[in-house]
C-alpha positions in Angstrom: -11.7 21.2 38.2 -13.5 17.8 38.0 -11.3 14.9 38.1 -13.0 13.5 34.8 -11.1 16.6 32.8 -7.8 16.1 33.9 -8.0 12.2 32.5 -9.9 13.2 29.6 -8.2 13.2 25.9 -8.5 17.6 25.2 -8.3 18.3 21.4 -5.6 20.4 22.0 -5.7 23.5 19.1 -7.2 21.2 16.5 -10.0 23.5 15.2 -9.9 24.8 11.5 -11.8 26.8 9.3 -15.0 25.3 8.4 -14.0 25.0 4.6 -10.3 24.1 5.0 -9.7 21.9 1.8 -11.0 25.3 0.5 -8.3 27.6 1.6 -5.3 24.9 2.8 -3.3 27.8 3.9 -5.5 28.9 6.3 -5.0 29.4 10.0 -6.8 30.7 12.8 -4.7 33.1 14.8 -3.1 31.7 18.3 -5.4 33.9 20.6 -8.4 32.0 19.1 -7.5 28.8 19.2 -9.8 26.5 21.5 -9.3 23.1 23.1 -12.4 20.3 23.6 -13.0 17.4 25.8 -15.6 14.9 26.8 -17.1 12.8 29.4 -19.8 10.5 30.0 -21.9 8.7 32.3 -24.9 6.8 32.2 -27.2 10.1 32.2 -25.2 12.6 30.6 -22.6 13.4 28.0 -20.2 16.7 29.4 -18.8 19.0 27.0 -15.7 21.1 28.0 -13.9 24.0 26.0 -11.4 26.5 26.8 -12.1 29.3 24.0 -9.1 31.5 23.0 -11.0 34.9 22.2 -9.8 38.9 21.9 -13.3 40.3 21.1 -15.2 39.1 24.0 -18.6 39.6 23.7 -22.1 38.4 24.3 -26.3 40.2 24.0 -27.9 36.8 23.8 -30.0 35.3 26.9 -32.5 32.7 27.8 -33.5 29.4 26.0 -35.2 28.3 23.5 -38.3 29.7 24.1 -37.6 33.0 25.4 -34.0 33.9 23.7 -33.0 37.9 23.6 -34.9 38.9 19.9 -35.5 35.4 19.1 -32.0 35.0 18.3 -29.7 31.9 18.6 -26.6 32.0 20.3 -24.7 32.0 16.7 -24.9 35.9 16.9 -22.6 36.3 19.4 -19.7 34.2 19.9 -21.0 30.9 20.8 -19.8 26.8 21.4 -22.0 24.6 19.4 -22.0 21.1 19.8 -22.9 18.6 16.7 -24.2 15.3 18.0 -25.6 12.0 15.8 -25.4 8.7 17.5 -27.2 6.8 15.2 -24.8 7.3 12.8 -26.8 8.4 9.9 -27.3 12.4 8.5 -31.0 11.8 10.2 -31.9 12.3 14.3 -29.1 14.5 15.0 -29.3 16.9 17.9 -27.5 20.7 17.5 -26.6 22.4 20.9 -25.5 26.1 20.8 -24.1 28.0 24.0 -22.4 31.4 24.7 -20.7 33.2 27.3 -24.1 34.5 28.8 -25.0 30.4 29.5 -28.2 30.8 26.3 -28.9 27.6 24.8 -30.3 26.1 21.5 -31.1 23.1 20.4 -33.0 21.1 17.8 -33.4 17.7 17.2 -32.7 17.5 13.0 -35.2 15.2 11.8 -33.0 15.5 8.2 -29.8 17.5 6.8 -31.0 21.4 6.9 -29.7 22.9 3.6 -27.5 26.3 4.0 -24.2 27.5 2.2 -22.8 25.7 -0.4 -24.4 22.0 1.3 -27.1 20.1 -0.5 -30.6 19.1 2.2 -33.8 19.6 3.1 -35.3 23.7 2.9 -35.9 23.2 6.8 -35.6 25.7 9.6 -36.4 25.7 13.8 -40.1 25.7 13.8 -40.8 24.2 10.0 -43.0 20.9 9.7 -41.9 18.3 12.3 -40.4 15.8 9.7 -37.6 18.8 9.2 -36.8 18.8 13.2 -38.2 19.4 16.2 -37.5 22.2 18.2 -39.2 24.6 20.8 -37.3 27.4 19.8 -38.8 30.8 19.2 -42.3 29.5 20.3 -43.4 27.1 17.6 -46.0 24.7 18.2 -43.1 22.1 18.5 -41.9 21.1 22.0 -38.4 19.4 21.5 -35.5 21.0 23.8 -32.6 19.3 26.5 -34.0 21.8 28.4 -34.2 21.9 31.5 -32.3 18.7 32.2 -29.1 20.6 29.9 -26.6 22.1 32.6 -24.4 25.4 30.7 -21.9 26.8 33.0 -19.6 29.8 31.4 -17.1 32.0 32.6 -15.5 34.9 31.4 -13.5 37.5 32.4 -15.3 40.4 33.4 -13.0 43.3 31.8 -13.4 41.6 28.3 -12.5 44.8 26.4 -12.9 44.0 22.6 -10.0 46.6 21.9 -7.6 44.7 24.0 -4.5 43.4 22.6 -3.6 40.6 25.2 -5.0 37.3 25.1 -8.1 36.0 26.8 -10.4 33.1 26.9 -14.0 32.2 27.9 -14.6 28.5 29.4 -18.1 26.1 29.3 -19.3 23.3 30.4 -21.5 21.9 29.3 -24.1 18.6 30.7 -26.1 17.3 28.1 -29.2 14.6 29.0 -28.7 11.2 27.0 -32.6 11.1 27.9 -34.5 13.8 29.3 -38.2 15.5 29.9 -38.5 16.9 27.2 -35.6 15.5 25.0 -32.2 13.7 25.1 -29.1 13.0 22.6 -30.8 9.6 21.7 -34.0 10.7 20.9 -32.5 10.6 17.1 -31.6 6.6 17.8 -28.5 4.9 18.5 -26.8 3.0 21.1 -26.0 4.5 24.9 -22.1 5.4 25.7 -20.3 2.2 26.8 -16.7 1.6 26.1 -16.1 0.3 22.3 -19.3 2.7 20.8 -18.8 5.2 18.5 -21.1 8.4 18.2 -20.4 10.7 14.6 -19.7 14.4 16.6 -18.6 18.0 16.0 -17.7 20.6 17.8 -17.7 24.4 16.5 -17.3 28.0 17.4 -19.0 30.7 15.5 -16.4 34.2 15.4 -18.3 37.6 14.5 -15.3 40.4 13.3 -15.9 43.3 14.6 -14.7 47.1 12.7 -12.3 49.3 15.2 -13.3 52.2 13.2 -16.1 54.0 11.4 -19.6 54.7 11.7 -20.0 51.1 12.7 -17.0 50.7 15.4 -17.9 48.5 17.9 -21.3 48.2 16.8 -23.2 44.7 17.7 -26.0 45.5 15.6 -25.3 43.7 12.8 -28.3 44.9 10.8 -26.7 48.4 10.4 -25.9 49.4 6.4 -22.7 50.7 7.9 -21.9 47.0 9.2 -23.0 45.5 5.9 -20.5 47.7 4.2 -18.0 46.3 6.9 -18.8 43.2 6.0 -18.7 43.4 2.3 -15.2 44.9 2.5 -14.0 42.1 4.6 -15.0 39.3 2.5 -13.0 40.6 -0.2 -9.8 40.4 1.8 -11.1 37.1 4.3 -12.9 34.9 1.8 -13.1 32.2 4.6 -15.9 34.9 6.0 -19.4 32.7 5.1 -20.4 35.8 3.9 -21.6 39.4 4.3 -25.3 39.5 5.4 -26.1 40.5 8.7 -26.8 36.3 9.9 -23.9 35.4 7.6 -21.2 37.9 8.5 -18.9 35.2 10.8 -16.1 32.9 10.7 -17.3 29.1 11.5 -14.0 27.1 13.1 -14.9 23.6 13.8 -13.0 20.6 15.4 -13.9 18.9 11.6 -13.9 21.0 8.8 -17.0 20.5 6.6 -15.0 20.0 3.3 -17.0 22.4 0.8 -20.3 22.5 1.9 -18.9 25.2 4.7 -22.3 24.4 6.7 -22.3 21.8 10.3 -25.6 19.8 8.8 -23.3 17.4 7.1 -23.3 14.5 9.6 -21.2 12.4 7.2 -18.5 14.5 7.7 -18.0 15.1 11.1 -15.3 13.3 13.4 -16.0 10.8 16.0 -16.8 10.0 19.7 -15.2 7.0 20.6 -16.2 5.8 24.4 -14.3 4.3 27.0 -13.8 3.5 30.4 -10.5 5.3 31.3 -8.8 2.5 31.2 -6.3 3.2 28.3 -8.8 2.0 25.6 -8.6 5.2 23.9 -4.9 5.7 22.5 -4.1 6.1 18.9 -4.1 2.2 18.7 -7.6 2.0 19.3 -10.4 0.0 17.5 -11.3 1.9 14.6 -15.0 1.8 13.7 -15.4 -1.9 11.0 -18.4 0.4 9.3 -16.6 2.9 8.3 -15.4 1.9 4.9 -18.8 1.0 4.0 -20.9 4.1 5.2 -17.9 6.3 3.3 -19.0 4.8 0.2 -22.6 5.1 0.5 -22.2 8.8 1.8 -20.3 9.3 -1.3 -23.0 7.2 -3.4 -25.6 9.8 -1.8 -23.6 12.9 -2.4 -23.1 11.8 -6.4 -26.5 11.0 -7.3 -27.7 14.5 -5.7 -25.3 16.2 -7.8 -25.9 14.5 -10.7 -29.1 14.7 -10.6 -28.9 18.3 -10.2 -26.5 18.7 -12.9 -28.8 16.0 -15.6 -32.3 15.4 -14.2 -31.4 12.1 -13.8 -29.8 9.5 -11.3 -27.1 7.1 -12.2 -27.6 3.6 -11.7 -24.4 1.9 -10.6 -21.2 2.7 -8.9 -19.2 2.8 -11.6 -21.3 5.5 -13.4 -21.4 7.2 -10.0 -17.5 7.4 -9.9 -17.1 8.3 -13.3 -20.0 11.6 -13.1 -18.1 15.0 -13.4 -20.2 16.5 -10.8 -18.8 14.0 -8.1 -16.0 15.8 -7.2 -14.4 18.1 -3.9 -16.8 21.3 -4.9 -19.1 19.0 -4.0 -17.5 17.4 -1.0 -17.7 14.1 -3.1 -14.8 11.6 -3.3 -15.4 10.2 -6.9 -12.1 7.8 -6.2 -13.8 6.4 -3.2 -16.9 5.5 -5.8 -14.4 3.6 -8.3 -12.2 1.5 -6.3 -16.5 0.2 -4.8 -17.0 -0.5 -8.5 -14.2 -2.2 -9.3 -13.0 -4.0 -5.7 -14.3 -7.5 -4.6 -14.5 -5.8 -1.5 -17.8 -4.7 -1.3 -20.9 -6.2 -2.9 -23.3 -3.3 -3.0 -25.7 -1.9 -6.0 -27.8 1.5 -6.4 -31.6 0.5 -6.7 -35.0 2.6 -6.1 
């Protein structure tokens, strides 16, 4: 009920599958939808969402250092929060929350790889150029904690079998600078009206079977919910997949083209401050960098591939633009690489 949500700008049913230029025609069903907005201060950015949800559950607790089975959030229903505001697909902080108020976080030192998206073999607790992060009591001390403020609320007869809609709500107060760590620790400038921060915002949504051996059953490492899990695949192939970590729908405010994994900076939306004073409307500034970093993302994304796909690295835009593995399997907008080669527009060249 703070005054700052009733001015802010709520998203308002936006989220989509993860991979939606995958499956166009899908939706997520009315009683999941989920709504985000955000404030800032000098100190702290705050993260709202109202979370549509019908199987209302959560067995994670604690922090990064002491979470239920070393677990993140991510294996119940959770809110993550996708934050780079340097700009770049390096120094961005992940934030994960559920309905029992657990958190995660890391500060990504580079893109982690997973799914069908290109990066770095990383993970929580790997060599510090990866990330840092305290989680699961590495010899790495990174964490918002305890300057990060989680409040949730739920209701408290949340009966996965019920047919009605319900929701679950967080906020969420995340240090720009902190103790231990803050959302700038990855570079970039401070909120003030006119800045732009490259964001996400995400929901992780475990399906649960109503019947069989496994009915109900949150313990995912069951063969019985593996079987589940295989079977549903077949008929939702916008599952990421049927292992017992992998077995869950991601629904993001950005979808994540084909990679179907968050660690894709480039392609997340943005955070655009202001001061309340009307700033933010559709006729806003848009960011003058943009053009420019969409190529160069592309650029990156083309020489990866085709390297992958020859051994070898292109050596100028055209080539780029022009190499079959540039295309949307790979999230890679070979267009975007032509109209570089061929415009007056920019003046840019691949060298090593």
């Amino acid at each position: 009920d703070d005054a700052c949500w009733a001015d802010a700008r709520w998203s308002r049913g936006a989220f989509e599958d993860i991979a939606q230029p995958l499956f166009p025609n899908a939706t997520i069903p009315d009683a999941y939808q989920t709504d985000v907005a955000a404030c800032w201060d000098d100190d702290y950015l705050y993260v709202a969402a109202v979370l549509g949800e019908t199987n209302g559950w959560a067995t994670v607790f604690g922090d990064n250092e002491n979470l239920t089975d070393g677990r993140a959030p991510w294996w119940d229903p959770d809110f993550e929060i996708f934050v780079n505001a340097a700009r770049t697909t390096h120094g961005y902080v992940e934030f994960e929350t559920n309905a029992n108020n657990a958190t995660y976080d890391v500060l990504w030192r580079v893109p982690q790889q997973g799914f069908d998206s290109v990066g770095v073999p990383c993970a929580p607790g790997a060599a510090t150029w990866c990330g840092n992060s305290s989680f699961n009591g590495g010899n790495q001390t990174w964490s918002l904690s305890p300057s990060v403020k989680v409040a949730a609320a739920a209701p408290t007869a949340f009966d996965p079998l019920a047919a009605s809609k319900n929701q679950w709500v967080v906020e969420v107060r995340l240090p720009l600078r902190g103790s231990r760590g803050g959302l700038l620790d990855g570079g970039g400038p401070a909120p003030a009206p006119g800045i732009f921060w490259y964001a996400d915002f995400a929901r992780a949504e475990h399906p649960l079977p109503r019947t069989g051996a496994a009915a109900l059953s949150l313990d995912f490492s069951t063969p019985a919910y593996a079987a589940f899990c295989a079977d549903m695949l077949e008929t939702h192939p916008t599952l990421l997949g049927a292992s017992e970590w992998s077995c869950y729908w991601e629904w993001t405010w950005q979808n994540l083209a084909a990679t179907r994994y968050m660690h894709n900076p480039d392609l997340w939306g943005y955070l655009y401050f202001t001061d309340g004073a009307g700033d933010g409307d559709d006729g806003a500034c848009r960011d003058p960098e943009w053009p420019l970093r969409y190529v160069l993302f592309n650029a990156w994304r083309a020489m990866v591939f085709a390297f992958i796909a020859d051994g070898a690295y292109p050596v100028t835009f055209a080539e780029l633009g022009a190499h079959p593995a540039c295309n949307a399997t790979a999230s890679c907008d070979a267009a975007a690489l032509r109209t570089a080669a061929s415009s007056d527009v920019f003046d840019a060249s691949v060298s090593f």
